[in-house]
CHARMM-style PDB file with segment names, atoms N, HN, CA, C and O in Angstrom:
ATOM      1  N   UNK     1     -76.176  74.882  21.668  1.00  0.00      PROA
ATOM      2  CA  UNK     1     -76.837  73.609  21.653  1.00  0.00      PROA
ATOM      3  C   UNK     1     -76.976  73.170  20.204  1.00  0.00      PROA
ATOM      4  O   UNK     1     -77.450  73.908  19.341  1.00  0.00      PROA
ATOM      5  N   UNK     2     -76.382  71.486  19.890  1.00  0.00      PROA
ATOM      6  HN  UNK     2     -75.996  70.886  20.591  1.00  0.00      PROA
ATOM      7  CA  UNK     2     -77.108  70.956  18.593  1.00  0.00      PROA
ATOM      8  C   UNK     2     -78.185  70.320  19.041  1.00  0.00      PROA
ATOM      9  O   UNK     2     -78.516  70.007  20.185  1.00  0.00      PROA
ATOM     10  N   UNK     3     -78.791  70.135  17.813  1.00  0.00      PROA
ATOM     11  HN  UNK     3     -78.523  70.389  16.884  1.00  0.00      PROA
ATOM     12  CA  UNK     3     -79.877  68.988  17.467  1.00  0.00      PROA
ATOM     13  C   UNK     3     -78.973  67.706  16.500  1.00  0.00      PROA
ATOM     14  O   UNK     3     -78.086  67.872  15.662  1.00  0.00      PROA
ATOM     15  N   UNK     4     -79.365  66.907  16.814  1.00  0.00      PROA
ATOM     16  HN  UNK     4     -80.086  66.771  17.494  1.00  0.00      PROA
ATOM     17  CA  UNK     4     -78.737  65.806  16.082  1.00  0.00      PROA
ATOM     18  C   UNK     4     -80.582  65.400  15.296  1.00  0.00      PROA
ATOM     19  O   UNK     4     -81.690  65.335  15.829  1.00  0.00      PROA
ATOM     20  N   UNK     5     -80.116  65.210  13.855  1.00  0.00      PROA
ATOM     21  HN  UNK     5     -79.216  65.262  13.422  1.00  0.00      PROA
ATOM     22  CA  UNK     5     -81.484  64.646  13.468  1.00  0.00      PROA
ATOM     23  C   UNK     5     -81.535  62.812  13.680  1.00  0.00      PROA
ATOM     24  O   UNK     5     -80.404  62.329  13.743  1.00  0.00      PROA
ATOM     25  N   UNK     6     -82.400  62.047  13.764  1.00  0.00      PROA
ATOM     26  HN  UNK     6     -83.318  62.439  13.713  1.00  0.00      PROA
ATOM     27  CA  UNK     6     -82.497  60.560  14.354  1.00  0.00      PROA
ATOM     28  C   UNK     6     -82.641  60.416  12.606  1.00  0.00      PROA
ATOM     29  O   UNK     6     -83.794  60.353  12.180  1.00  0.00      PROA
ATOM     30  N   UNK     7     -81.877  60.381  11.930  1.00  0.00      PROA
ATOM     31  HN  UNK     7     -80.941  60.431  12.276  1.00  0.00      PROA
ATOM     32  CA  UNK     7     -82.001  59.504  10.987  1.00  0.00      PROA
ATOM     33  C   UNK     7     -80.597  59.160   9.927  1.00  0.00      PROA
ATOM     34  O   UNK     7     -79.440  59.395  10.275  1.00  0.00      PROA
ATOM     35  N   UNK     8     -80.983  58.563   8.587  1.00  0.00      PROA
ATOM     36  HN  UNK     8     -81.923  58.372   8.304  1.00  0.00      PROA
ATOM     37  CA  UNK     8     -79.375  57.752   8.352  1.00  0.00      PROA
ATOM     38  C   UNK     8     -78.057  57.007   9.529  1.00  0.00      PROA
ATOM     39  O   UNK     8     -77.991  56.182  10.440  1.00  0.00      PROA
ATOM     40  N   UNK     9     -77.596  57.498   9.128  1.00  0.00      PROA
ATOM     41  HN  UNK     9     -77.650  58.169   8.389  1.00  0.00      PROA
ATOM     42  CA  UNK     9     -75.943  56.477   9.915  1.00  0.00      PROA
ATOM     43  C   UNK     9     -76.764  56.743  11.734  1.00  0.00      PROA
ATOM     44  O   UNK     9     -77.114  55.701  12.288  1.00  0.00      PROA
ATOM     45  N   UNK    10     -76.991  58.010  12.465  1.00  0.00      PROA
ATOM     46  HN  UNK    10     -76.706  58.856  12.015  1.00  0.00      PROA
ATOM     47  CA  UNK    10     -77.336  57.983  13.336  1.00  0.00      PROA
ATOM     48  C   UNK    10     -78.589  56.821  13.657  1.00  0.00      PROA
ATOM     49  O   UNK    10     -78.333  55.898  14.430  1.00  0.00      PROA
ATOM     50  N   UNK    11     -79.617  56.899  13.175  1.00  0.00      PROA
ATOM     51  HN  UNK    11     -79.825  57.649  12.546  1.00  0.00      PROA
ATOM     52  CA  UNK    11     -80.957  56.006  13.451  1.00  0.00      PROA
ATOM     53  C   UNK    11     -80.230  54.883  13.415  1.00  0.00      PROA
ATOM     54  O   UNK    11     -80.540  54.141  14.347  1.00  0.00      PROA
ATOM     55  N   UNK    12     -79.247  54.379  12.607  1.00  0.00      PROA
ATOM     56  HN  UNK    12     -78.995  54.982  11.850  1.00  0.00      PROA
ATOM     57  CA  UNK    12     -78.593  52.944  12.724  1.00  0.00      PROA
ATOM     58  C   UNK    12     -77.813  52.624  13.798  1.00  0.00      PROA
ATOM     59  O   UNK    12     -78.072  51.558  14.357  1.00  0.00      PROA
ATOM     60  N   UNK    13     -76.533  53.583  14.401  1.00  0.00      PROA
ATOM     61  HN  UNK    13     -76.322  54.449  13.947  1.00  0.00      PROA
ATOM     62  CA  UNK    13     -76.130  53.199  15.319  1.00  0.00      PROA
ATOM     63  C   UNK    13     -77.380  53.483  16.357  1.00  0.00      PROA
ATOM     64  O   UNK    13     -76.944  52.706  17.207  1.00  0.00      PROA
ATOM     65  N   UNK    14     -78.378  53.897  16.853  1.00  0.00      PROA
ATOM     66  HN  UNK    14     -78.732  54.528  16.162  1.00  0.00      PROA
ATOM     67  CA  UNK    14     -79.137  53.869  17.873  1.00  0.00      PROA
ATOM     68  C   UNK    14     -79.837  52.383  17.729  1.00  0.00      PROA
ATOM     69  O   UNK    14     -79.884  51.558  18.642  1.00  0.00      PROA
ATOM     70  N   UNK    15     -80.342  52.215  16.475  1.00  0.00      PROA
ATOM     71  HN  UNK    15     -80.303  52.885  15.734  1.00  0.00      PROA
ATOM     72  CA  UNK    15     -81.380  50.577  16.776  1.00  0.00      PROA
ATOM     73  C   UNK    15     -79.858  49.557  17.219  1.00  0.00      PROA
ATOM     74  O   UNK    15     -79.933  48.513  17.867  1.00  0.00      PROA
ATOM     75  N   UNK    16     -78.784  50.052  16.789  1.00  0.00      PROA
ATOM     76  HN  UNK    16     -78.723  50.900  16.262  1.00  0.00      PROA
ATOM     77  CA  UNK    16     -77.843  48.741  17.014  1.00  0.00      PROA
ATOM     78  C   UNK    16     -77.307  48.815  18.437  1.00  0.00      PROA
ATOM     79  O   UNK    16     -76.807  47.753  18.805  1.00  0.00      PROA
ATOM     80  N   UNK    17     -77.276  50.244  19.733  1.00  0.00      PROA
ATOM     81  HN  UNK    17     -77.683  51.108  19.435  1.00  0.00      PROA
ATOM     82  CA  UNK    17     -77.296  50.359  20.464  1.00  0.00      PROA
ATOM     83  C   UNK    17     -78.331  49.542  21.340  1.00  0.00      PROA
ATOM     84  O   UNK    17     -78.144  49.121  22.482  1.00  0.00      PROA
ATOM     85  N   UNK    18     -79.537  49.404  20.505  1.00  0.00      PROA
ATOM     86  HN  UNK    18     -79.688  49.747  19.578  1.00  0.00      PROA
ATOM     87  CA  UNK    18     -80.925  49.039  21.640  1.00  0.00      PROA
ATOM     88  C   UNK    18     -80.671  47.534  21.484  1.00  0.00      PROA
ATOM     89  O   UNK    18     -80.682  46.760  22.441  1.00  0.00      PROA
ATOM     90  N   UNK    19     -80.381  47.077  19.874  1.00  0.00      PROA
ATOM     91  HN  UNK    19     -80.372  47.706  19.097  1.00  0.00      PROA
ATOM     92  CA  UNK    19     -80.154  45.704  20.344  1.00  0.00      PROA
ATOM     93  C   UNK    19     -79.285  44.938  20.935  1.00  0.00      PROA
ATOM     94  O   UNK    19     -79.662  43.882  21.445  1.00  0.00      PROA
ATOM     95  N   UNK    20     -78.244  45.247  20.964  1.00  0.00      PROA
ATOM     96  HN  UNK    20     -77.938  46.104  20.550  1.00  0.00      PROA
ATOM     97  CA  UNK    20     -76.648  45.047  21.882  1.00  0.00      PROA
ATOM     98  C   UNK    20     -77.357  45.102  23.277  1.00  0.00      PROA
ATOM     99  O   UNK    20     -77.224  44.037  23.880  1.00  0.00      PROA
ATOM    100  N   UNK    21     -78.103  46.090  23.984  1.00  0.00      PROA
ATOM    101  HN  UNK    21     -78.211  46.955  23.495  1.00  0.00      PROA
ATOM    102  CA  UNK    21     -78.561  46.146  24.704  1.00  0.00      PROA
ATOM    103  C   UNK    21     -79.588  45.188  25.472  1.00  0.00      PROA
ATOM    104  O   UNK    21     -79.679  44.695  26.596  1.00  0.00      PROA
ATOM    105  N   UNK    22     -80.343  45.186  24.224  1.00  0.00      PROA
ATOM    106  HN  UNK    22     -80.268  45.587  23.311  1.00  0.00      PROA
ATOM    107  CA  UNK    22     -81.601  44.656  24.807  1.00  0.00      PROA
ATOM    108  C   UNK    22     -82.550  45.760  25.627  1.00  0.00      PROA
ATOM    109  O   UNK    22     -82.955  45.375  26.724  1.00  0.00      PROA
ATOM    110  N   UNK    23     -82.890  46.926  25.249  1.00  0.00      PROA
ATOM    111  HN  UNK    23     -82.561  47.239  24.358  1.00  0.00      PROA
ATOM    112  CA  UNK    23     -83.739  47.973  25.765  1.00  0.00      PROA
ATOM    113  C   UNK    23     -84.736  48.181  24.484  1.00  0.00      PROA
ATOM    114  O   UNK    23     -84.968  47.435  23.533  1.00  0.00      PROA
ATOM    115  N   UNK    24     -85.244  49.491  24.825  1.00  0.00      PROA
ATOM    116  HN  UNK    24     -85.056  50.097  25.598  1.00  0.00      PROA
ATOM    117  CA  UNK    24     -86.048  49.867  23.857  1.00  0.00      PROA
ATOM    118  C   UNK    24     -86.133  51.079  23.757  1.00  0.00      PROA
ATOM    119  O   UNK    24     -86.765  51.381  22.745  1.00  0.00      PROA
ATOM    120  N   UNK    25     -85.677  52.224  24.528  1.00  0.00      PROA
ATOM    121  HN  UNK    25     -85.163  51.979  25.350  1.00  0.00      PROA
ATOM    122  CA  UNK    25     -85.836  53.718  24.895  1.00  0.00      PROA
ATOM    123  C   UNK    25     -85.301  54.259  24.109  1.00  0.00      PROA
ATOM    124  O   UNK    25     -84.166  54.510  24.512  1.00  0.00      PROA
ATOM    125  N   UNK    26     -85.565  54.823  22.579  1.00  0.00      PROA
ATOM    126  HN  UNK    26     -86.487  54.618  22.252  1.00  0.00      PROA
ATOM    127  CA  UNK    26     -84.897  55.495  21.713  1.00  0.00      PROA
ATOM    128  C   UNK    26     -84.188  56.717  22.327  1.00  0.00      PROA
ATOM    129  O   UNK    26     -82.967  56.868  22.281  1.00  0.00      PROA
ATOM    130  N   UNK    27     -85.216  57.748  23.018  1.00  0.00      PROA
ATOM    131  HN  UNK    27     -86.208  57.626  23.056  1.00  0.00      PROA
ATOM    132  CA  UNK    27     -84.230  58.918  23.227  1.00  0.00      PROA
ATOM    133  C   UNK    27     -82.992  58.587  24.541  1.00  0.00      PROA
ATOM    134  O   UNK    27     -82.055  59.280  24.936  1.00  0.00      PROA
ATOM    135  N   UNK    28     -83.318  57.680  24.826  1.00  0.00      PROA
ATOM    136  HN  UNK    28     -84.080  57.117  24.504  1.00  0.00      PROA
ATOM    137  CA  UNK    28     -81.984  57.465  25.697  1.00  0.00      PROA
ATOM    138  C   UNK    28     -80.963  56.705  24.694  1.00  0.00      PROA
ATOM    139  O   UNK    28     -79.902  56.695  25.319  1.00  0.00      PROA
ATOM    140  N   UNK    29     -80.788  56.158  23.631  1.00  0.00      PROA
ATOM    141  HN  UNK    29     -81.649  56.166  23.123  1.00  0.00      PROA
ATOM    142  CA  UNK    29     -79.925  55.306  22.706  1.00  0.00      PROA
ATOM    143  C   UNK    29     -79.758  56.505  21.643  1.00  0.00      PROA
ATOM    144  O   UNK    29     -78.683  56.555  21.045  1.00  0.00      PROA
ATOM    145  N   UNK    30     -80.721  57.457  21.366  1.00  0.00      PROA
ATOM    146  HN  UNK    30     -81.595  57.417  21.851  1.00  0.00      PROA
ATOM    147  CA  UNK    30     -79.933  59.116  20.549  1.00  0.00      PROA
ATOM    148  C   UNK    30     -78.991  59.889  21.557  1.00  0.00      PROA
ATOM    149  O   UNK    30     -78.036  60.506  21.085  1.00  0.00      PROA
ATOM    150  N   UNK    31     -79.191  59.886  22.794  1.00  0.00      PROA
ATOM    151  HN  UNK    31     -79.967  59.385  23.177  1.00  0.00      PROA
ATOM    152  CA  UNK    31     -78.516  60.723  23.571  1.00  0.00      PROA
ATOM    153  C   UNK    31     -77.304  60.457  24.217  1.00  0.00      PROA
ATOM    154  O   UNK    31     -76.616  61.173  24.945  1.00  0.00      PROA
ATOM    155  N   UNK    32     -77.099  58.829  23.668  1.00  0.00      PROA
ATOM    156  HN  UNK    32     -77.659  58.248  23.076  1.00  0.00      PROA
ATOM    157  CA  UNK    32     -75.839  58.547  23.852  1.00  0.00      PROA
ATOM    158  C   UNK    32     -74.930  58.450  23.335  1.00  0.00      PROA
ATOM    159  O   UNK    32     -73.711  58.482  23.502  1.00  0.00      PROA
ATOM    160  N   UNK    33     -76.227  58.211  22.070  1.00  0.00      PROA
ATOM    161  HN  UNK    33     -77.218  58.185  21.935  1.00  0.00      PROA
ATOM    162  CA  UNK    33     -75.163  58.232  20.692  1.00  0.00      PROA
ATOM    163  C   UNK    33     -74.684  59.590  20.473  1.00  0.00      PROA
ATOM    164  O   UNK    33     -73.494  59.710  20.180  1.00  0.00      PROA
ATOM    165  N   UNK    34     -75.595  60.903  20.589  1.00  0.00      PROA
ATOM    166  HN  UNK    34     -76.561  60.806  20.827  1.00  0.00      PROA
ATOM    167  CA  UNK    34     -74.973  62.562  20.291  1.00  0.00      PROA
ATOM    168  C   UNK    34     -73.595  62.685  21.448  1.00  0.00      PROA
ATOM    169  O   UNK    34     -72.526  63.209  21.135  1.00  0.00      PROA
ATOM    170  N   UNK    35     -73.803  62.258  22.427  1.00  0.00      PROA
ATOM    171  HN  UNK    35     -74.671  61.832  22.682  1.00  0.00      PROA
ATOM    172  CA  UNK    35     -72.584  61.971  23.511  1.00  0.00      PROA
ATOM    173  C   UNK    35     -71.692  61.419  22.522  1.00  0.00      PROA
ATOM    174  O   UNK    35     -71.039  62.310  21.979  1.00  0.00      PROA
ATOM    175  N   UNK    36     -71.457  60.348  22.130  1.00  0.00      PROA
ATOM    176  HN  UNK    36     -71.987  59.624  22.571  1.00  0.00      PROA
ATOM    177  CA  UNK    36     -70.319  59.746  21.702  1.00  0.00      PROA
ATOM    178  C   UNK    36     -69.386  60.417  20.243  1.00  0.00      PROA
ATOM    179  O   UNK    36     -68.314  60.281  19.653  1.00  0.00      PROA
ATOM    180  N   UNK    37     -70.610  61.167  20.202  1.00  0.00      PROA
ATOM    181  HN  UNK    37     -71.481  61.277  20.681  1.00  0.00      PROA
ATOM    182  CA  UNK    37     -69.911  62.340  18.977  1.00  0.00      PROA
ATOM    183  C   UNK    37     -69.531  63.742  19.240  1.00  0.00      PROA
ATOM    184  O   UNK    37     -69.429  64.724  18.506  1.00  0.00      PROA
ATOM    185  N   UNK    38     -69.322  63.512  20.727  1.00  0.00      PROA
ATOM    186  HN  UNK    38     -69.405  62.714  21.324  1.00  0.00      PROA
ATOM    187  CA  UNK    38     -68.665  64.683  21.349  1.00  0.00      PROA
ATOM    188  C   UNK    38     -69.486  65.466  22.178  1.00  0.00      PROA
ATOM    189  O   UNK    38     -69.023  65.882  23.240  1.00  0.00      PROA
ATOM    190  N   UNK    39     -70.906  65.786  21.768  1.00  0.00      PROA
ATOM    191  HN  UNK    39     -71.282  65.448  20.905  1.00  0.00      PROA
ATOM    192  CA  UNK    39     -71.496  66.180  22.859  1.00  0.00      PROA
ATOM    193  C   UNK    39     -71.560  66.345  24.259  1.00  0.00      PROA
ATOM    194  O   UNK    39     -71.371  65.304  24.888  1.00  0.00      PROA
ATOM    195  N   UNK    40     -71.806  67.514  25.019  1.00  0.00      PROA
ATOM    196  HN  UNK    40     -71.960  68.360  24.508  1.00  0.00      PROA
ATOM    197  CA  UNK    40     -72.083  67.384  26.052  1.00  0.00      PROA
ATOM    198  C   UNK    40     -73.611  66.519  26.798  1.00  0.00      PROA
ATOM    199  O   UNK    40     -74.567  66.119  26.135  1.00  0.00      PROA
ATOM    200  N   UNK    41     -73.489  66.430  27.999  1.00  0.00      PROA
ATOM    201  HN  UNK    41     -72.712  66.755  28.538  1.00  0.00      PROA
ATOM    202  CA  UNK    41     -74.706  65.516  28.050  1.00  0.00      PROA
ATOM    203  C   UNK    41     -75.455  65.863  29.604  1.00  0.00      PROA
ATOM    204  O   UNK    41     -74.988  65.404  30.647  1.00  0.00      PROA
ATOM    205  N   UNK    42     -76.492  66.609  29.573  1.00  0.00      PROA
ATOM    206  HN  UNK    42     -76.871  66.983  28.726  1.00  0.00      PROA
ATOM    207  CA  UNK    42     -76.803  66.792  30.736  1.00  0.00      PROA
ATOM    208  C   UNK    42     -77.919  66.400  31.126  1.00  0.00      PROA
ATOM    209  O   UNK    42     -78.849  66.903  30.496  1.00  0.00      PROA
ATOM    210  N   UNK    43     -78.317  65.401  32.256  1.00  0.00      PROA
ATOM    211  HN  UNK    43     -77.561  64.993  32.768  1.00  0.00      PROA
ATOM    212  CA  UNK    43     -79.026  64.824  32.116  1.00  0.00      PROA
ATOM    213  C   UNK    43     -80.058  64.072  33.965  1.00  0.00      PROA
ATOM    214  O   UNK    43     -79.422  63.616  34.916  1.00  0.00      PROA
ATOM    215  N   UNK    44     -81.378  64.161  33.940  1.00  0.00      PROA
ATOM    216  HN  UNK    44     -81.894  64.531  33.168  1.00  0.00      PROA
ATOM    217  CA  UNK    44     -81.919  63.850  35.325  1.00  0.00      PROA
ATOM    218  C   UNK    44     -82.378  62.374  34.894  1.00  0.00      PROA
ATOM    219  O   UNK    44     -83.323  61.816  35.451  1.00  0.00      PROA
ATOM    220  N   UNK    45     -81.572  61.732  33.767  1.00  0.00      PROA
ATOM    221  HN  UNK    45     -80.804  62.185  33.314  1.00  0.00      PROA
ATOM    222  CA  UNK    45     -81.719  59.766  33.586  1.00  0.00      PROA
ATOM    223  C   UNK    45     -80.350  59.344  33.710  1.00  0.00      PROA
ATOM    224  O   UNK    45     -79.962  58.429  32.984  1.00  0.00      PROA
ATOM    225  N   UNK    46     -79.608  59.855  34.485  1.00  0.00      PROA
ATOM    226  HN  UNK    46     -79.923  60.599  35.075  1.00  0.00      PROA
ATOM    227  CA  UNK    46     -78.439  59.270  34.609  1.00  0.00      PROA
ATOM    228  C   UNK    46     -78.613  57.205  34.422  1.00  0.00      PROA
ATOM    229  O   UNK    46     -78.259  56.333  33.629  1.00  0.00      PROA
ATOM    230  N   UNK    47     -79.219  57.295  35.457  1.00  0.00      PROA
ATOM    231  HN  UNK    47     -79.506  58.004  36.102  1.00  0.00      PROA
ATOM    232  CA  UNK    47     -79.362  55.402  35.107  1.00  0.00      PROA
ATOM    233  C   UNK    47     -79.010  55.289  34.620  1.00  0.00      PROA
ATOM    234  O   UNK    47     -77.796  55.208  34.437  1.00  0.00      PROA
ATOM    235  N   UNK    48     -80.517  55.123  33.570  1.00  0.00      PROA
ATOM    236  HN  UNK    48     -81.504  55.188  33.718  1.00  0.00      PROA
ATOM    237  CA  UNK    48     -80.914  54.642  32.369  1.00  0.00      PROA
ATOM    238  C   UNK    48     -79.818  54.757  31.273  1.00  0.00      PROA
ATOM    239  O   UNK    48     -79.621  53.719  30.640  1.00  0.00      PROA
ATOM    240  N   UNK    49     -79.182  55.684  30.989  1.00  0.00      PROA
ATOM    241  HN  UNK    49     -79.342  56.527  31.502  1.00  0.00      PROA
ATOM    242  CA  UNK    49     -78.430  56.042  30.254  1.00  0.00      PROA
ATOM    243  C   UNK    49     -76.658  55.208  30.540  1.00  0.00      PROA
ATOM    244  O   UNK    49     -75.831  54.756  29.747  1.00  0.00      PROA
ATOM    245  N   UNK    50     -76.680  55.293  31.661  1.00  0.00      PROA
ATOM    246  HN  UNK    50     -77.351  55.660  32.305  1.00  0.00      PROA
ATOM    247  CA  UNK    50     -75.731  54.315  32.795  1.00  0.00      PROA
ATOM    248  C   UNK    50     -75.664  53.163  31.893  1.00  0.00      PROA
ATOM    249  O   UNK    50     -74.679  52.740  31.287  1.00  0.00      PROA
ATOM    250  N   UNK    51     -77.158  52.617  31.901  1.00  0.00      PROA
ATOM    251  HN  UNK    51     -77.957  52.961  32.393  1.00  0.00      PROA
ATOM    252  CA  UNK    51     -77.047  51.084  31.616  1.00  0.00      PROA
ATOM    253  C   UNK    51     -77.038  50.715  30.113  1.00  0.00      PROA
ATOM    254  O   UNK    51     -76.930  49.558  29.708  1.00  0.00      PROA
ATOM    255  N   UNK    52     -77.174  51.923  29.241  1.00  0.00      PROA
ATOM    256  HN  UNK    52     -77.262  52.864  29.571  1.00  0.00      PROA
ATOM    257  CA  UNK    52     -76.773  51.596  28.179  1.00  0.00      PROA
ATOM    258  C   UNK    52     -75.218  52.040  27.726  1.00  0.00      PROA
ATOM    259  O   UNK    52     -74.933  51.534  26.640  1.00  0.00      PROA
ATOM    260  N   UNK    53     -74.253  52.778  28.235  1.00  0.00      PROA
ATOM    261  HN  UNK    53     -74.484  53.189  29.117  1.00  0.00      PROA
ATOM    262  CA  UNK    53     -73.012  53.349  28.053  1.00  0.00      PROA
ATOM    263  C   UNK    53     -72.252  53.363  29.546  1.00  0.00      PROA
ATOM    264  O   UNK    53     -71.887  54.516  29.776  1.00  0.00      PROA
ATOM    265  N   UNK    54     -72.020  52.768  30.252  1.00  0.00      PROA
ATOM    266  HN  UNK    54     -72.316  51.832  30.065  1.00  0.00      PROA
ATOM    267  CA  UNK    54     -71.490  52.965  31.872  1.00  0.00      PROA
ATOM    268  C   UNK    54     -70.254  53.973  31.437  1.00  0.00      PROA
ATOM    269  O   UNK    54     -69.852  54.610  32.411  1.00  0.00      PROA
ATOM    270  N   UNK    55     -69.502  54.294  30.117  1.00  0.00      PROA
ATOM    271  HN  UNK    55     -69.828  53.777  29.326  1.00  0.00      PROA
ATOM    272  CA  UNK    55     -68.358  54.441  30.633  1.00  0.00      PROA
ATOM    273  C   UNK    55     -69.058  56.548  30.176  1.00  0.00      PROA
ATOM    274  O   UNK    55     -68.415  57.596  30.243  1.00  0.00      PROA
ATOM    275  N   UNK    56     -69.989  56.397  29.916  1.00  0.00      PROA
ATOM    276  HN  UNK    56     -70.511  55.545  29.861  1.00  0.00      PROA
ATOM    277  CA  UNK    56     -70.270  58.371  29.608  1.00  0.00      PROA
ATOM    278  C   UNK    56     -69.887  58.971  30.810  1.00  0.00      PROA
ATOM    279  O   UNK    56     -69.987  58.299  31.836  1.00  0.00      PROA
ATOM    280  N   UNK    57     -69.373  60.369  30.881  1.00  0.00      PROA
ATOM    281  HN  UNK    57     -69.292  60.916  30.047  1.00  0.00      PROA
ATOM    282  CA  UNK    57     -69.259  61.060  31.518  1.00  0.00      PROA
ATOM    283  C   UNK    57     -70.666  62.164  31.542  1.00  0.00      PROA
ATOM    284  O   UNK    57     -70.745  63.120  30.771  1.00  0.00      PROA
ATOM    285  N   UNK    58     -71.426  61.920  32.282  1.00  0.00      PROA
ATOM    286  HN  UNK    58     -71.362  61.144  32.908  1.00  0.00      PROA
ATOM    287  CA  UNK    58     -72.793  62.638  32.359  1.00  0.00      PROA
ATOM    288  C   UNK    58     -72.708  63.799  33.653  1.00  0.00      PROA
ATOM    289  O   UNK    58     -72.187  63.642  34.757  1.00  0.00      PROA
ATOM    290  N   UNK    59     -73.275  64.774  33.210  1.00  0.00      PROA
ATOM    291  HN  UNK    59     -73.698  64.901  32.313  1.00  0.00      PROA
ATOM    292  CA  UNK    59     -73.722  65.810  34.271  1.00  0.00      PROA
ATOM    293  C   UNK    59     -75.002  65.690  34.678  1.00  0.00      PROA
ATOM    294  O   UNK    59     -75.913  66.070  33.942  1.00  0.00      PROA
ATOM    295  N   UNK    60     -75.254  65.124  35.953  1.00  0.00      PROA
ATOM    296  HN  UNK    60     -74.514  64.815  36.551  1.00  0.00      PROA
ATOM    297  CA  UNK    60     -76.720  65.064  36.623  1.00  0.00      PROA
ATOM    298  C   UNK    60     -77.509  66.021  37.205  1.00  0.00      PROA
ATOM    299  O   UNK    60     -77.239  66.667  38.218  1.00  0.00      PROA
ATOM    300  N   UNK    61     -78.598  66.096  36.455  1.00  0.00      PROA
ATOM    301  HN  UNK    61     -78.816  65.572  35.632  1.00  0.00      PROA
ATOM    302  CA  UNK    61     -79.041  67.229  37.292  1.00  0.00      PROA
ATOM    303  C   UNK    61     -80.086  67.049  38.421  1.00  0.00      PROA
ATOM    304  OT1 UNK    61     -80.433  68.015  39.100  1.00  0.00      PROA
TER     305      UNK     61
END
C-alpha cells in the first residue's frame, strides 16, 4: 500500500477535479486522482467516485 501525500501538483489536480466537477468531497477527488497514477482502488463509494471519473476501473467492496 502507498500513501499519496494531498499536497503540491497532487492538491492541485484534486481542487481542479472538484471544480470541473462541481462537488466538494476531497477524499473522493485524492482517490481518484492516486487511481489515475496507477493505483489500485478499492472501494464501498463506488458512486460517488463514479460521478467524478465514470471511466475508473474500481473494485467494490
Amino acid at each position: 500500500m502507498d500513501l499519496m501525500a494531498l499536497e503540491g501538483p497532487d492538491a492541485t489536480a484534486v481542487g481542479l477535479l472538484l471544480a470541473c466537477s462541481g462537488t466538494a468531497d476531497v477524499v473522493d477527488a485524492h482517490v481518484v486522482c492516486a487511481q489515475r497514477a496507477g493505483q489500485t482502488v478499492m472501494t464501498s463509494d463506488a458512486a460517488d467516485l463514479r460521478r467524478l471519473a465514470p471511466e475508473l476501473r474500481l473494485v467494490a467492496l
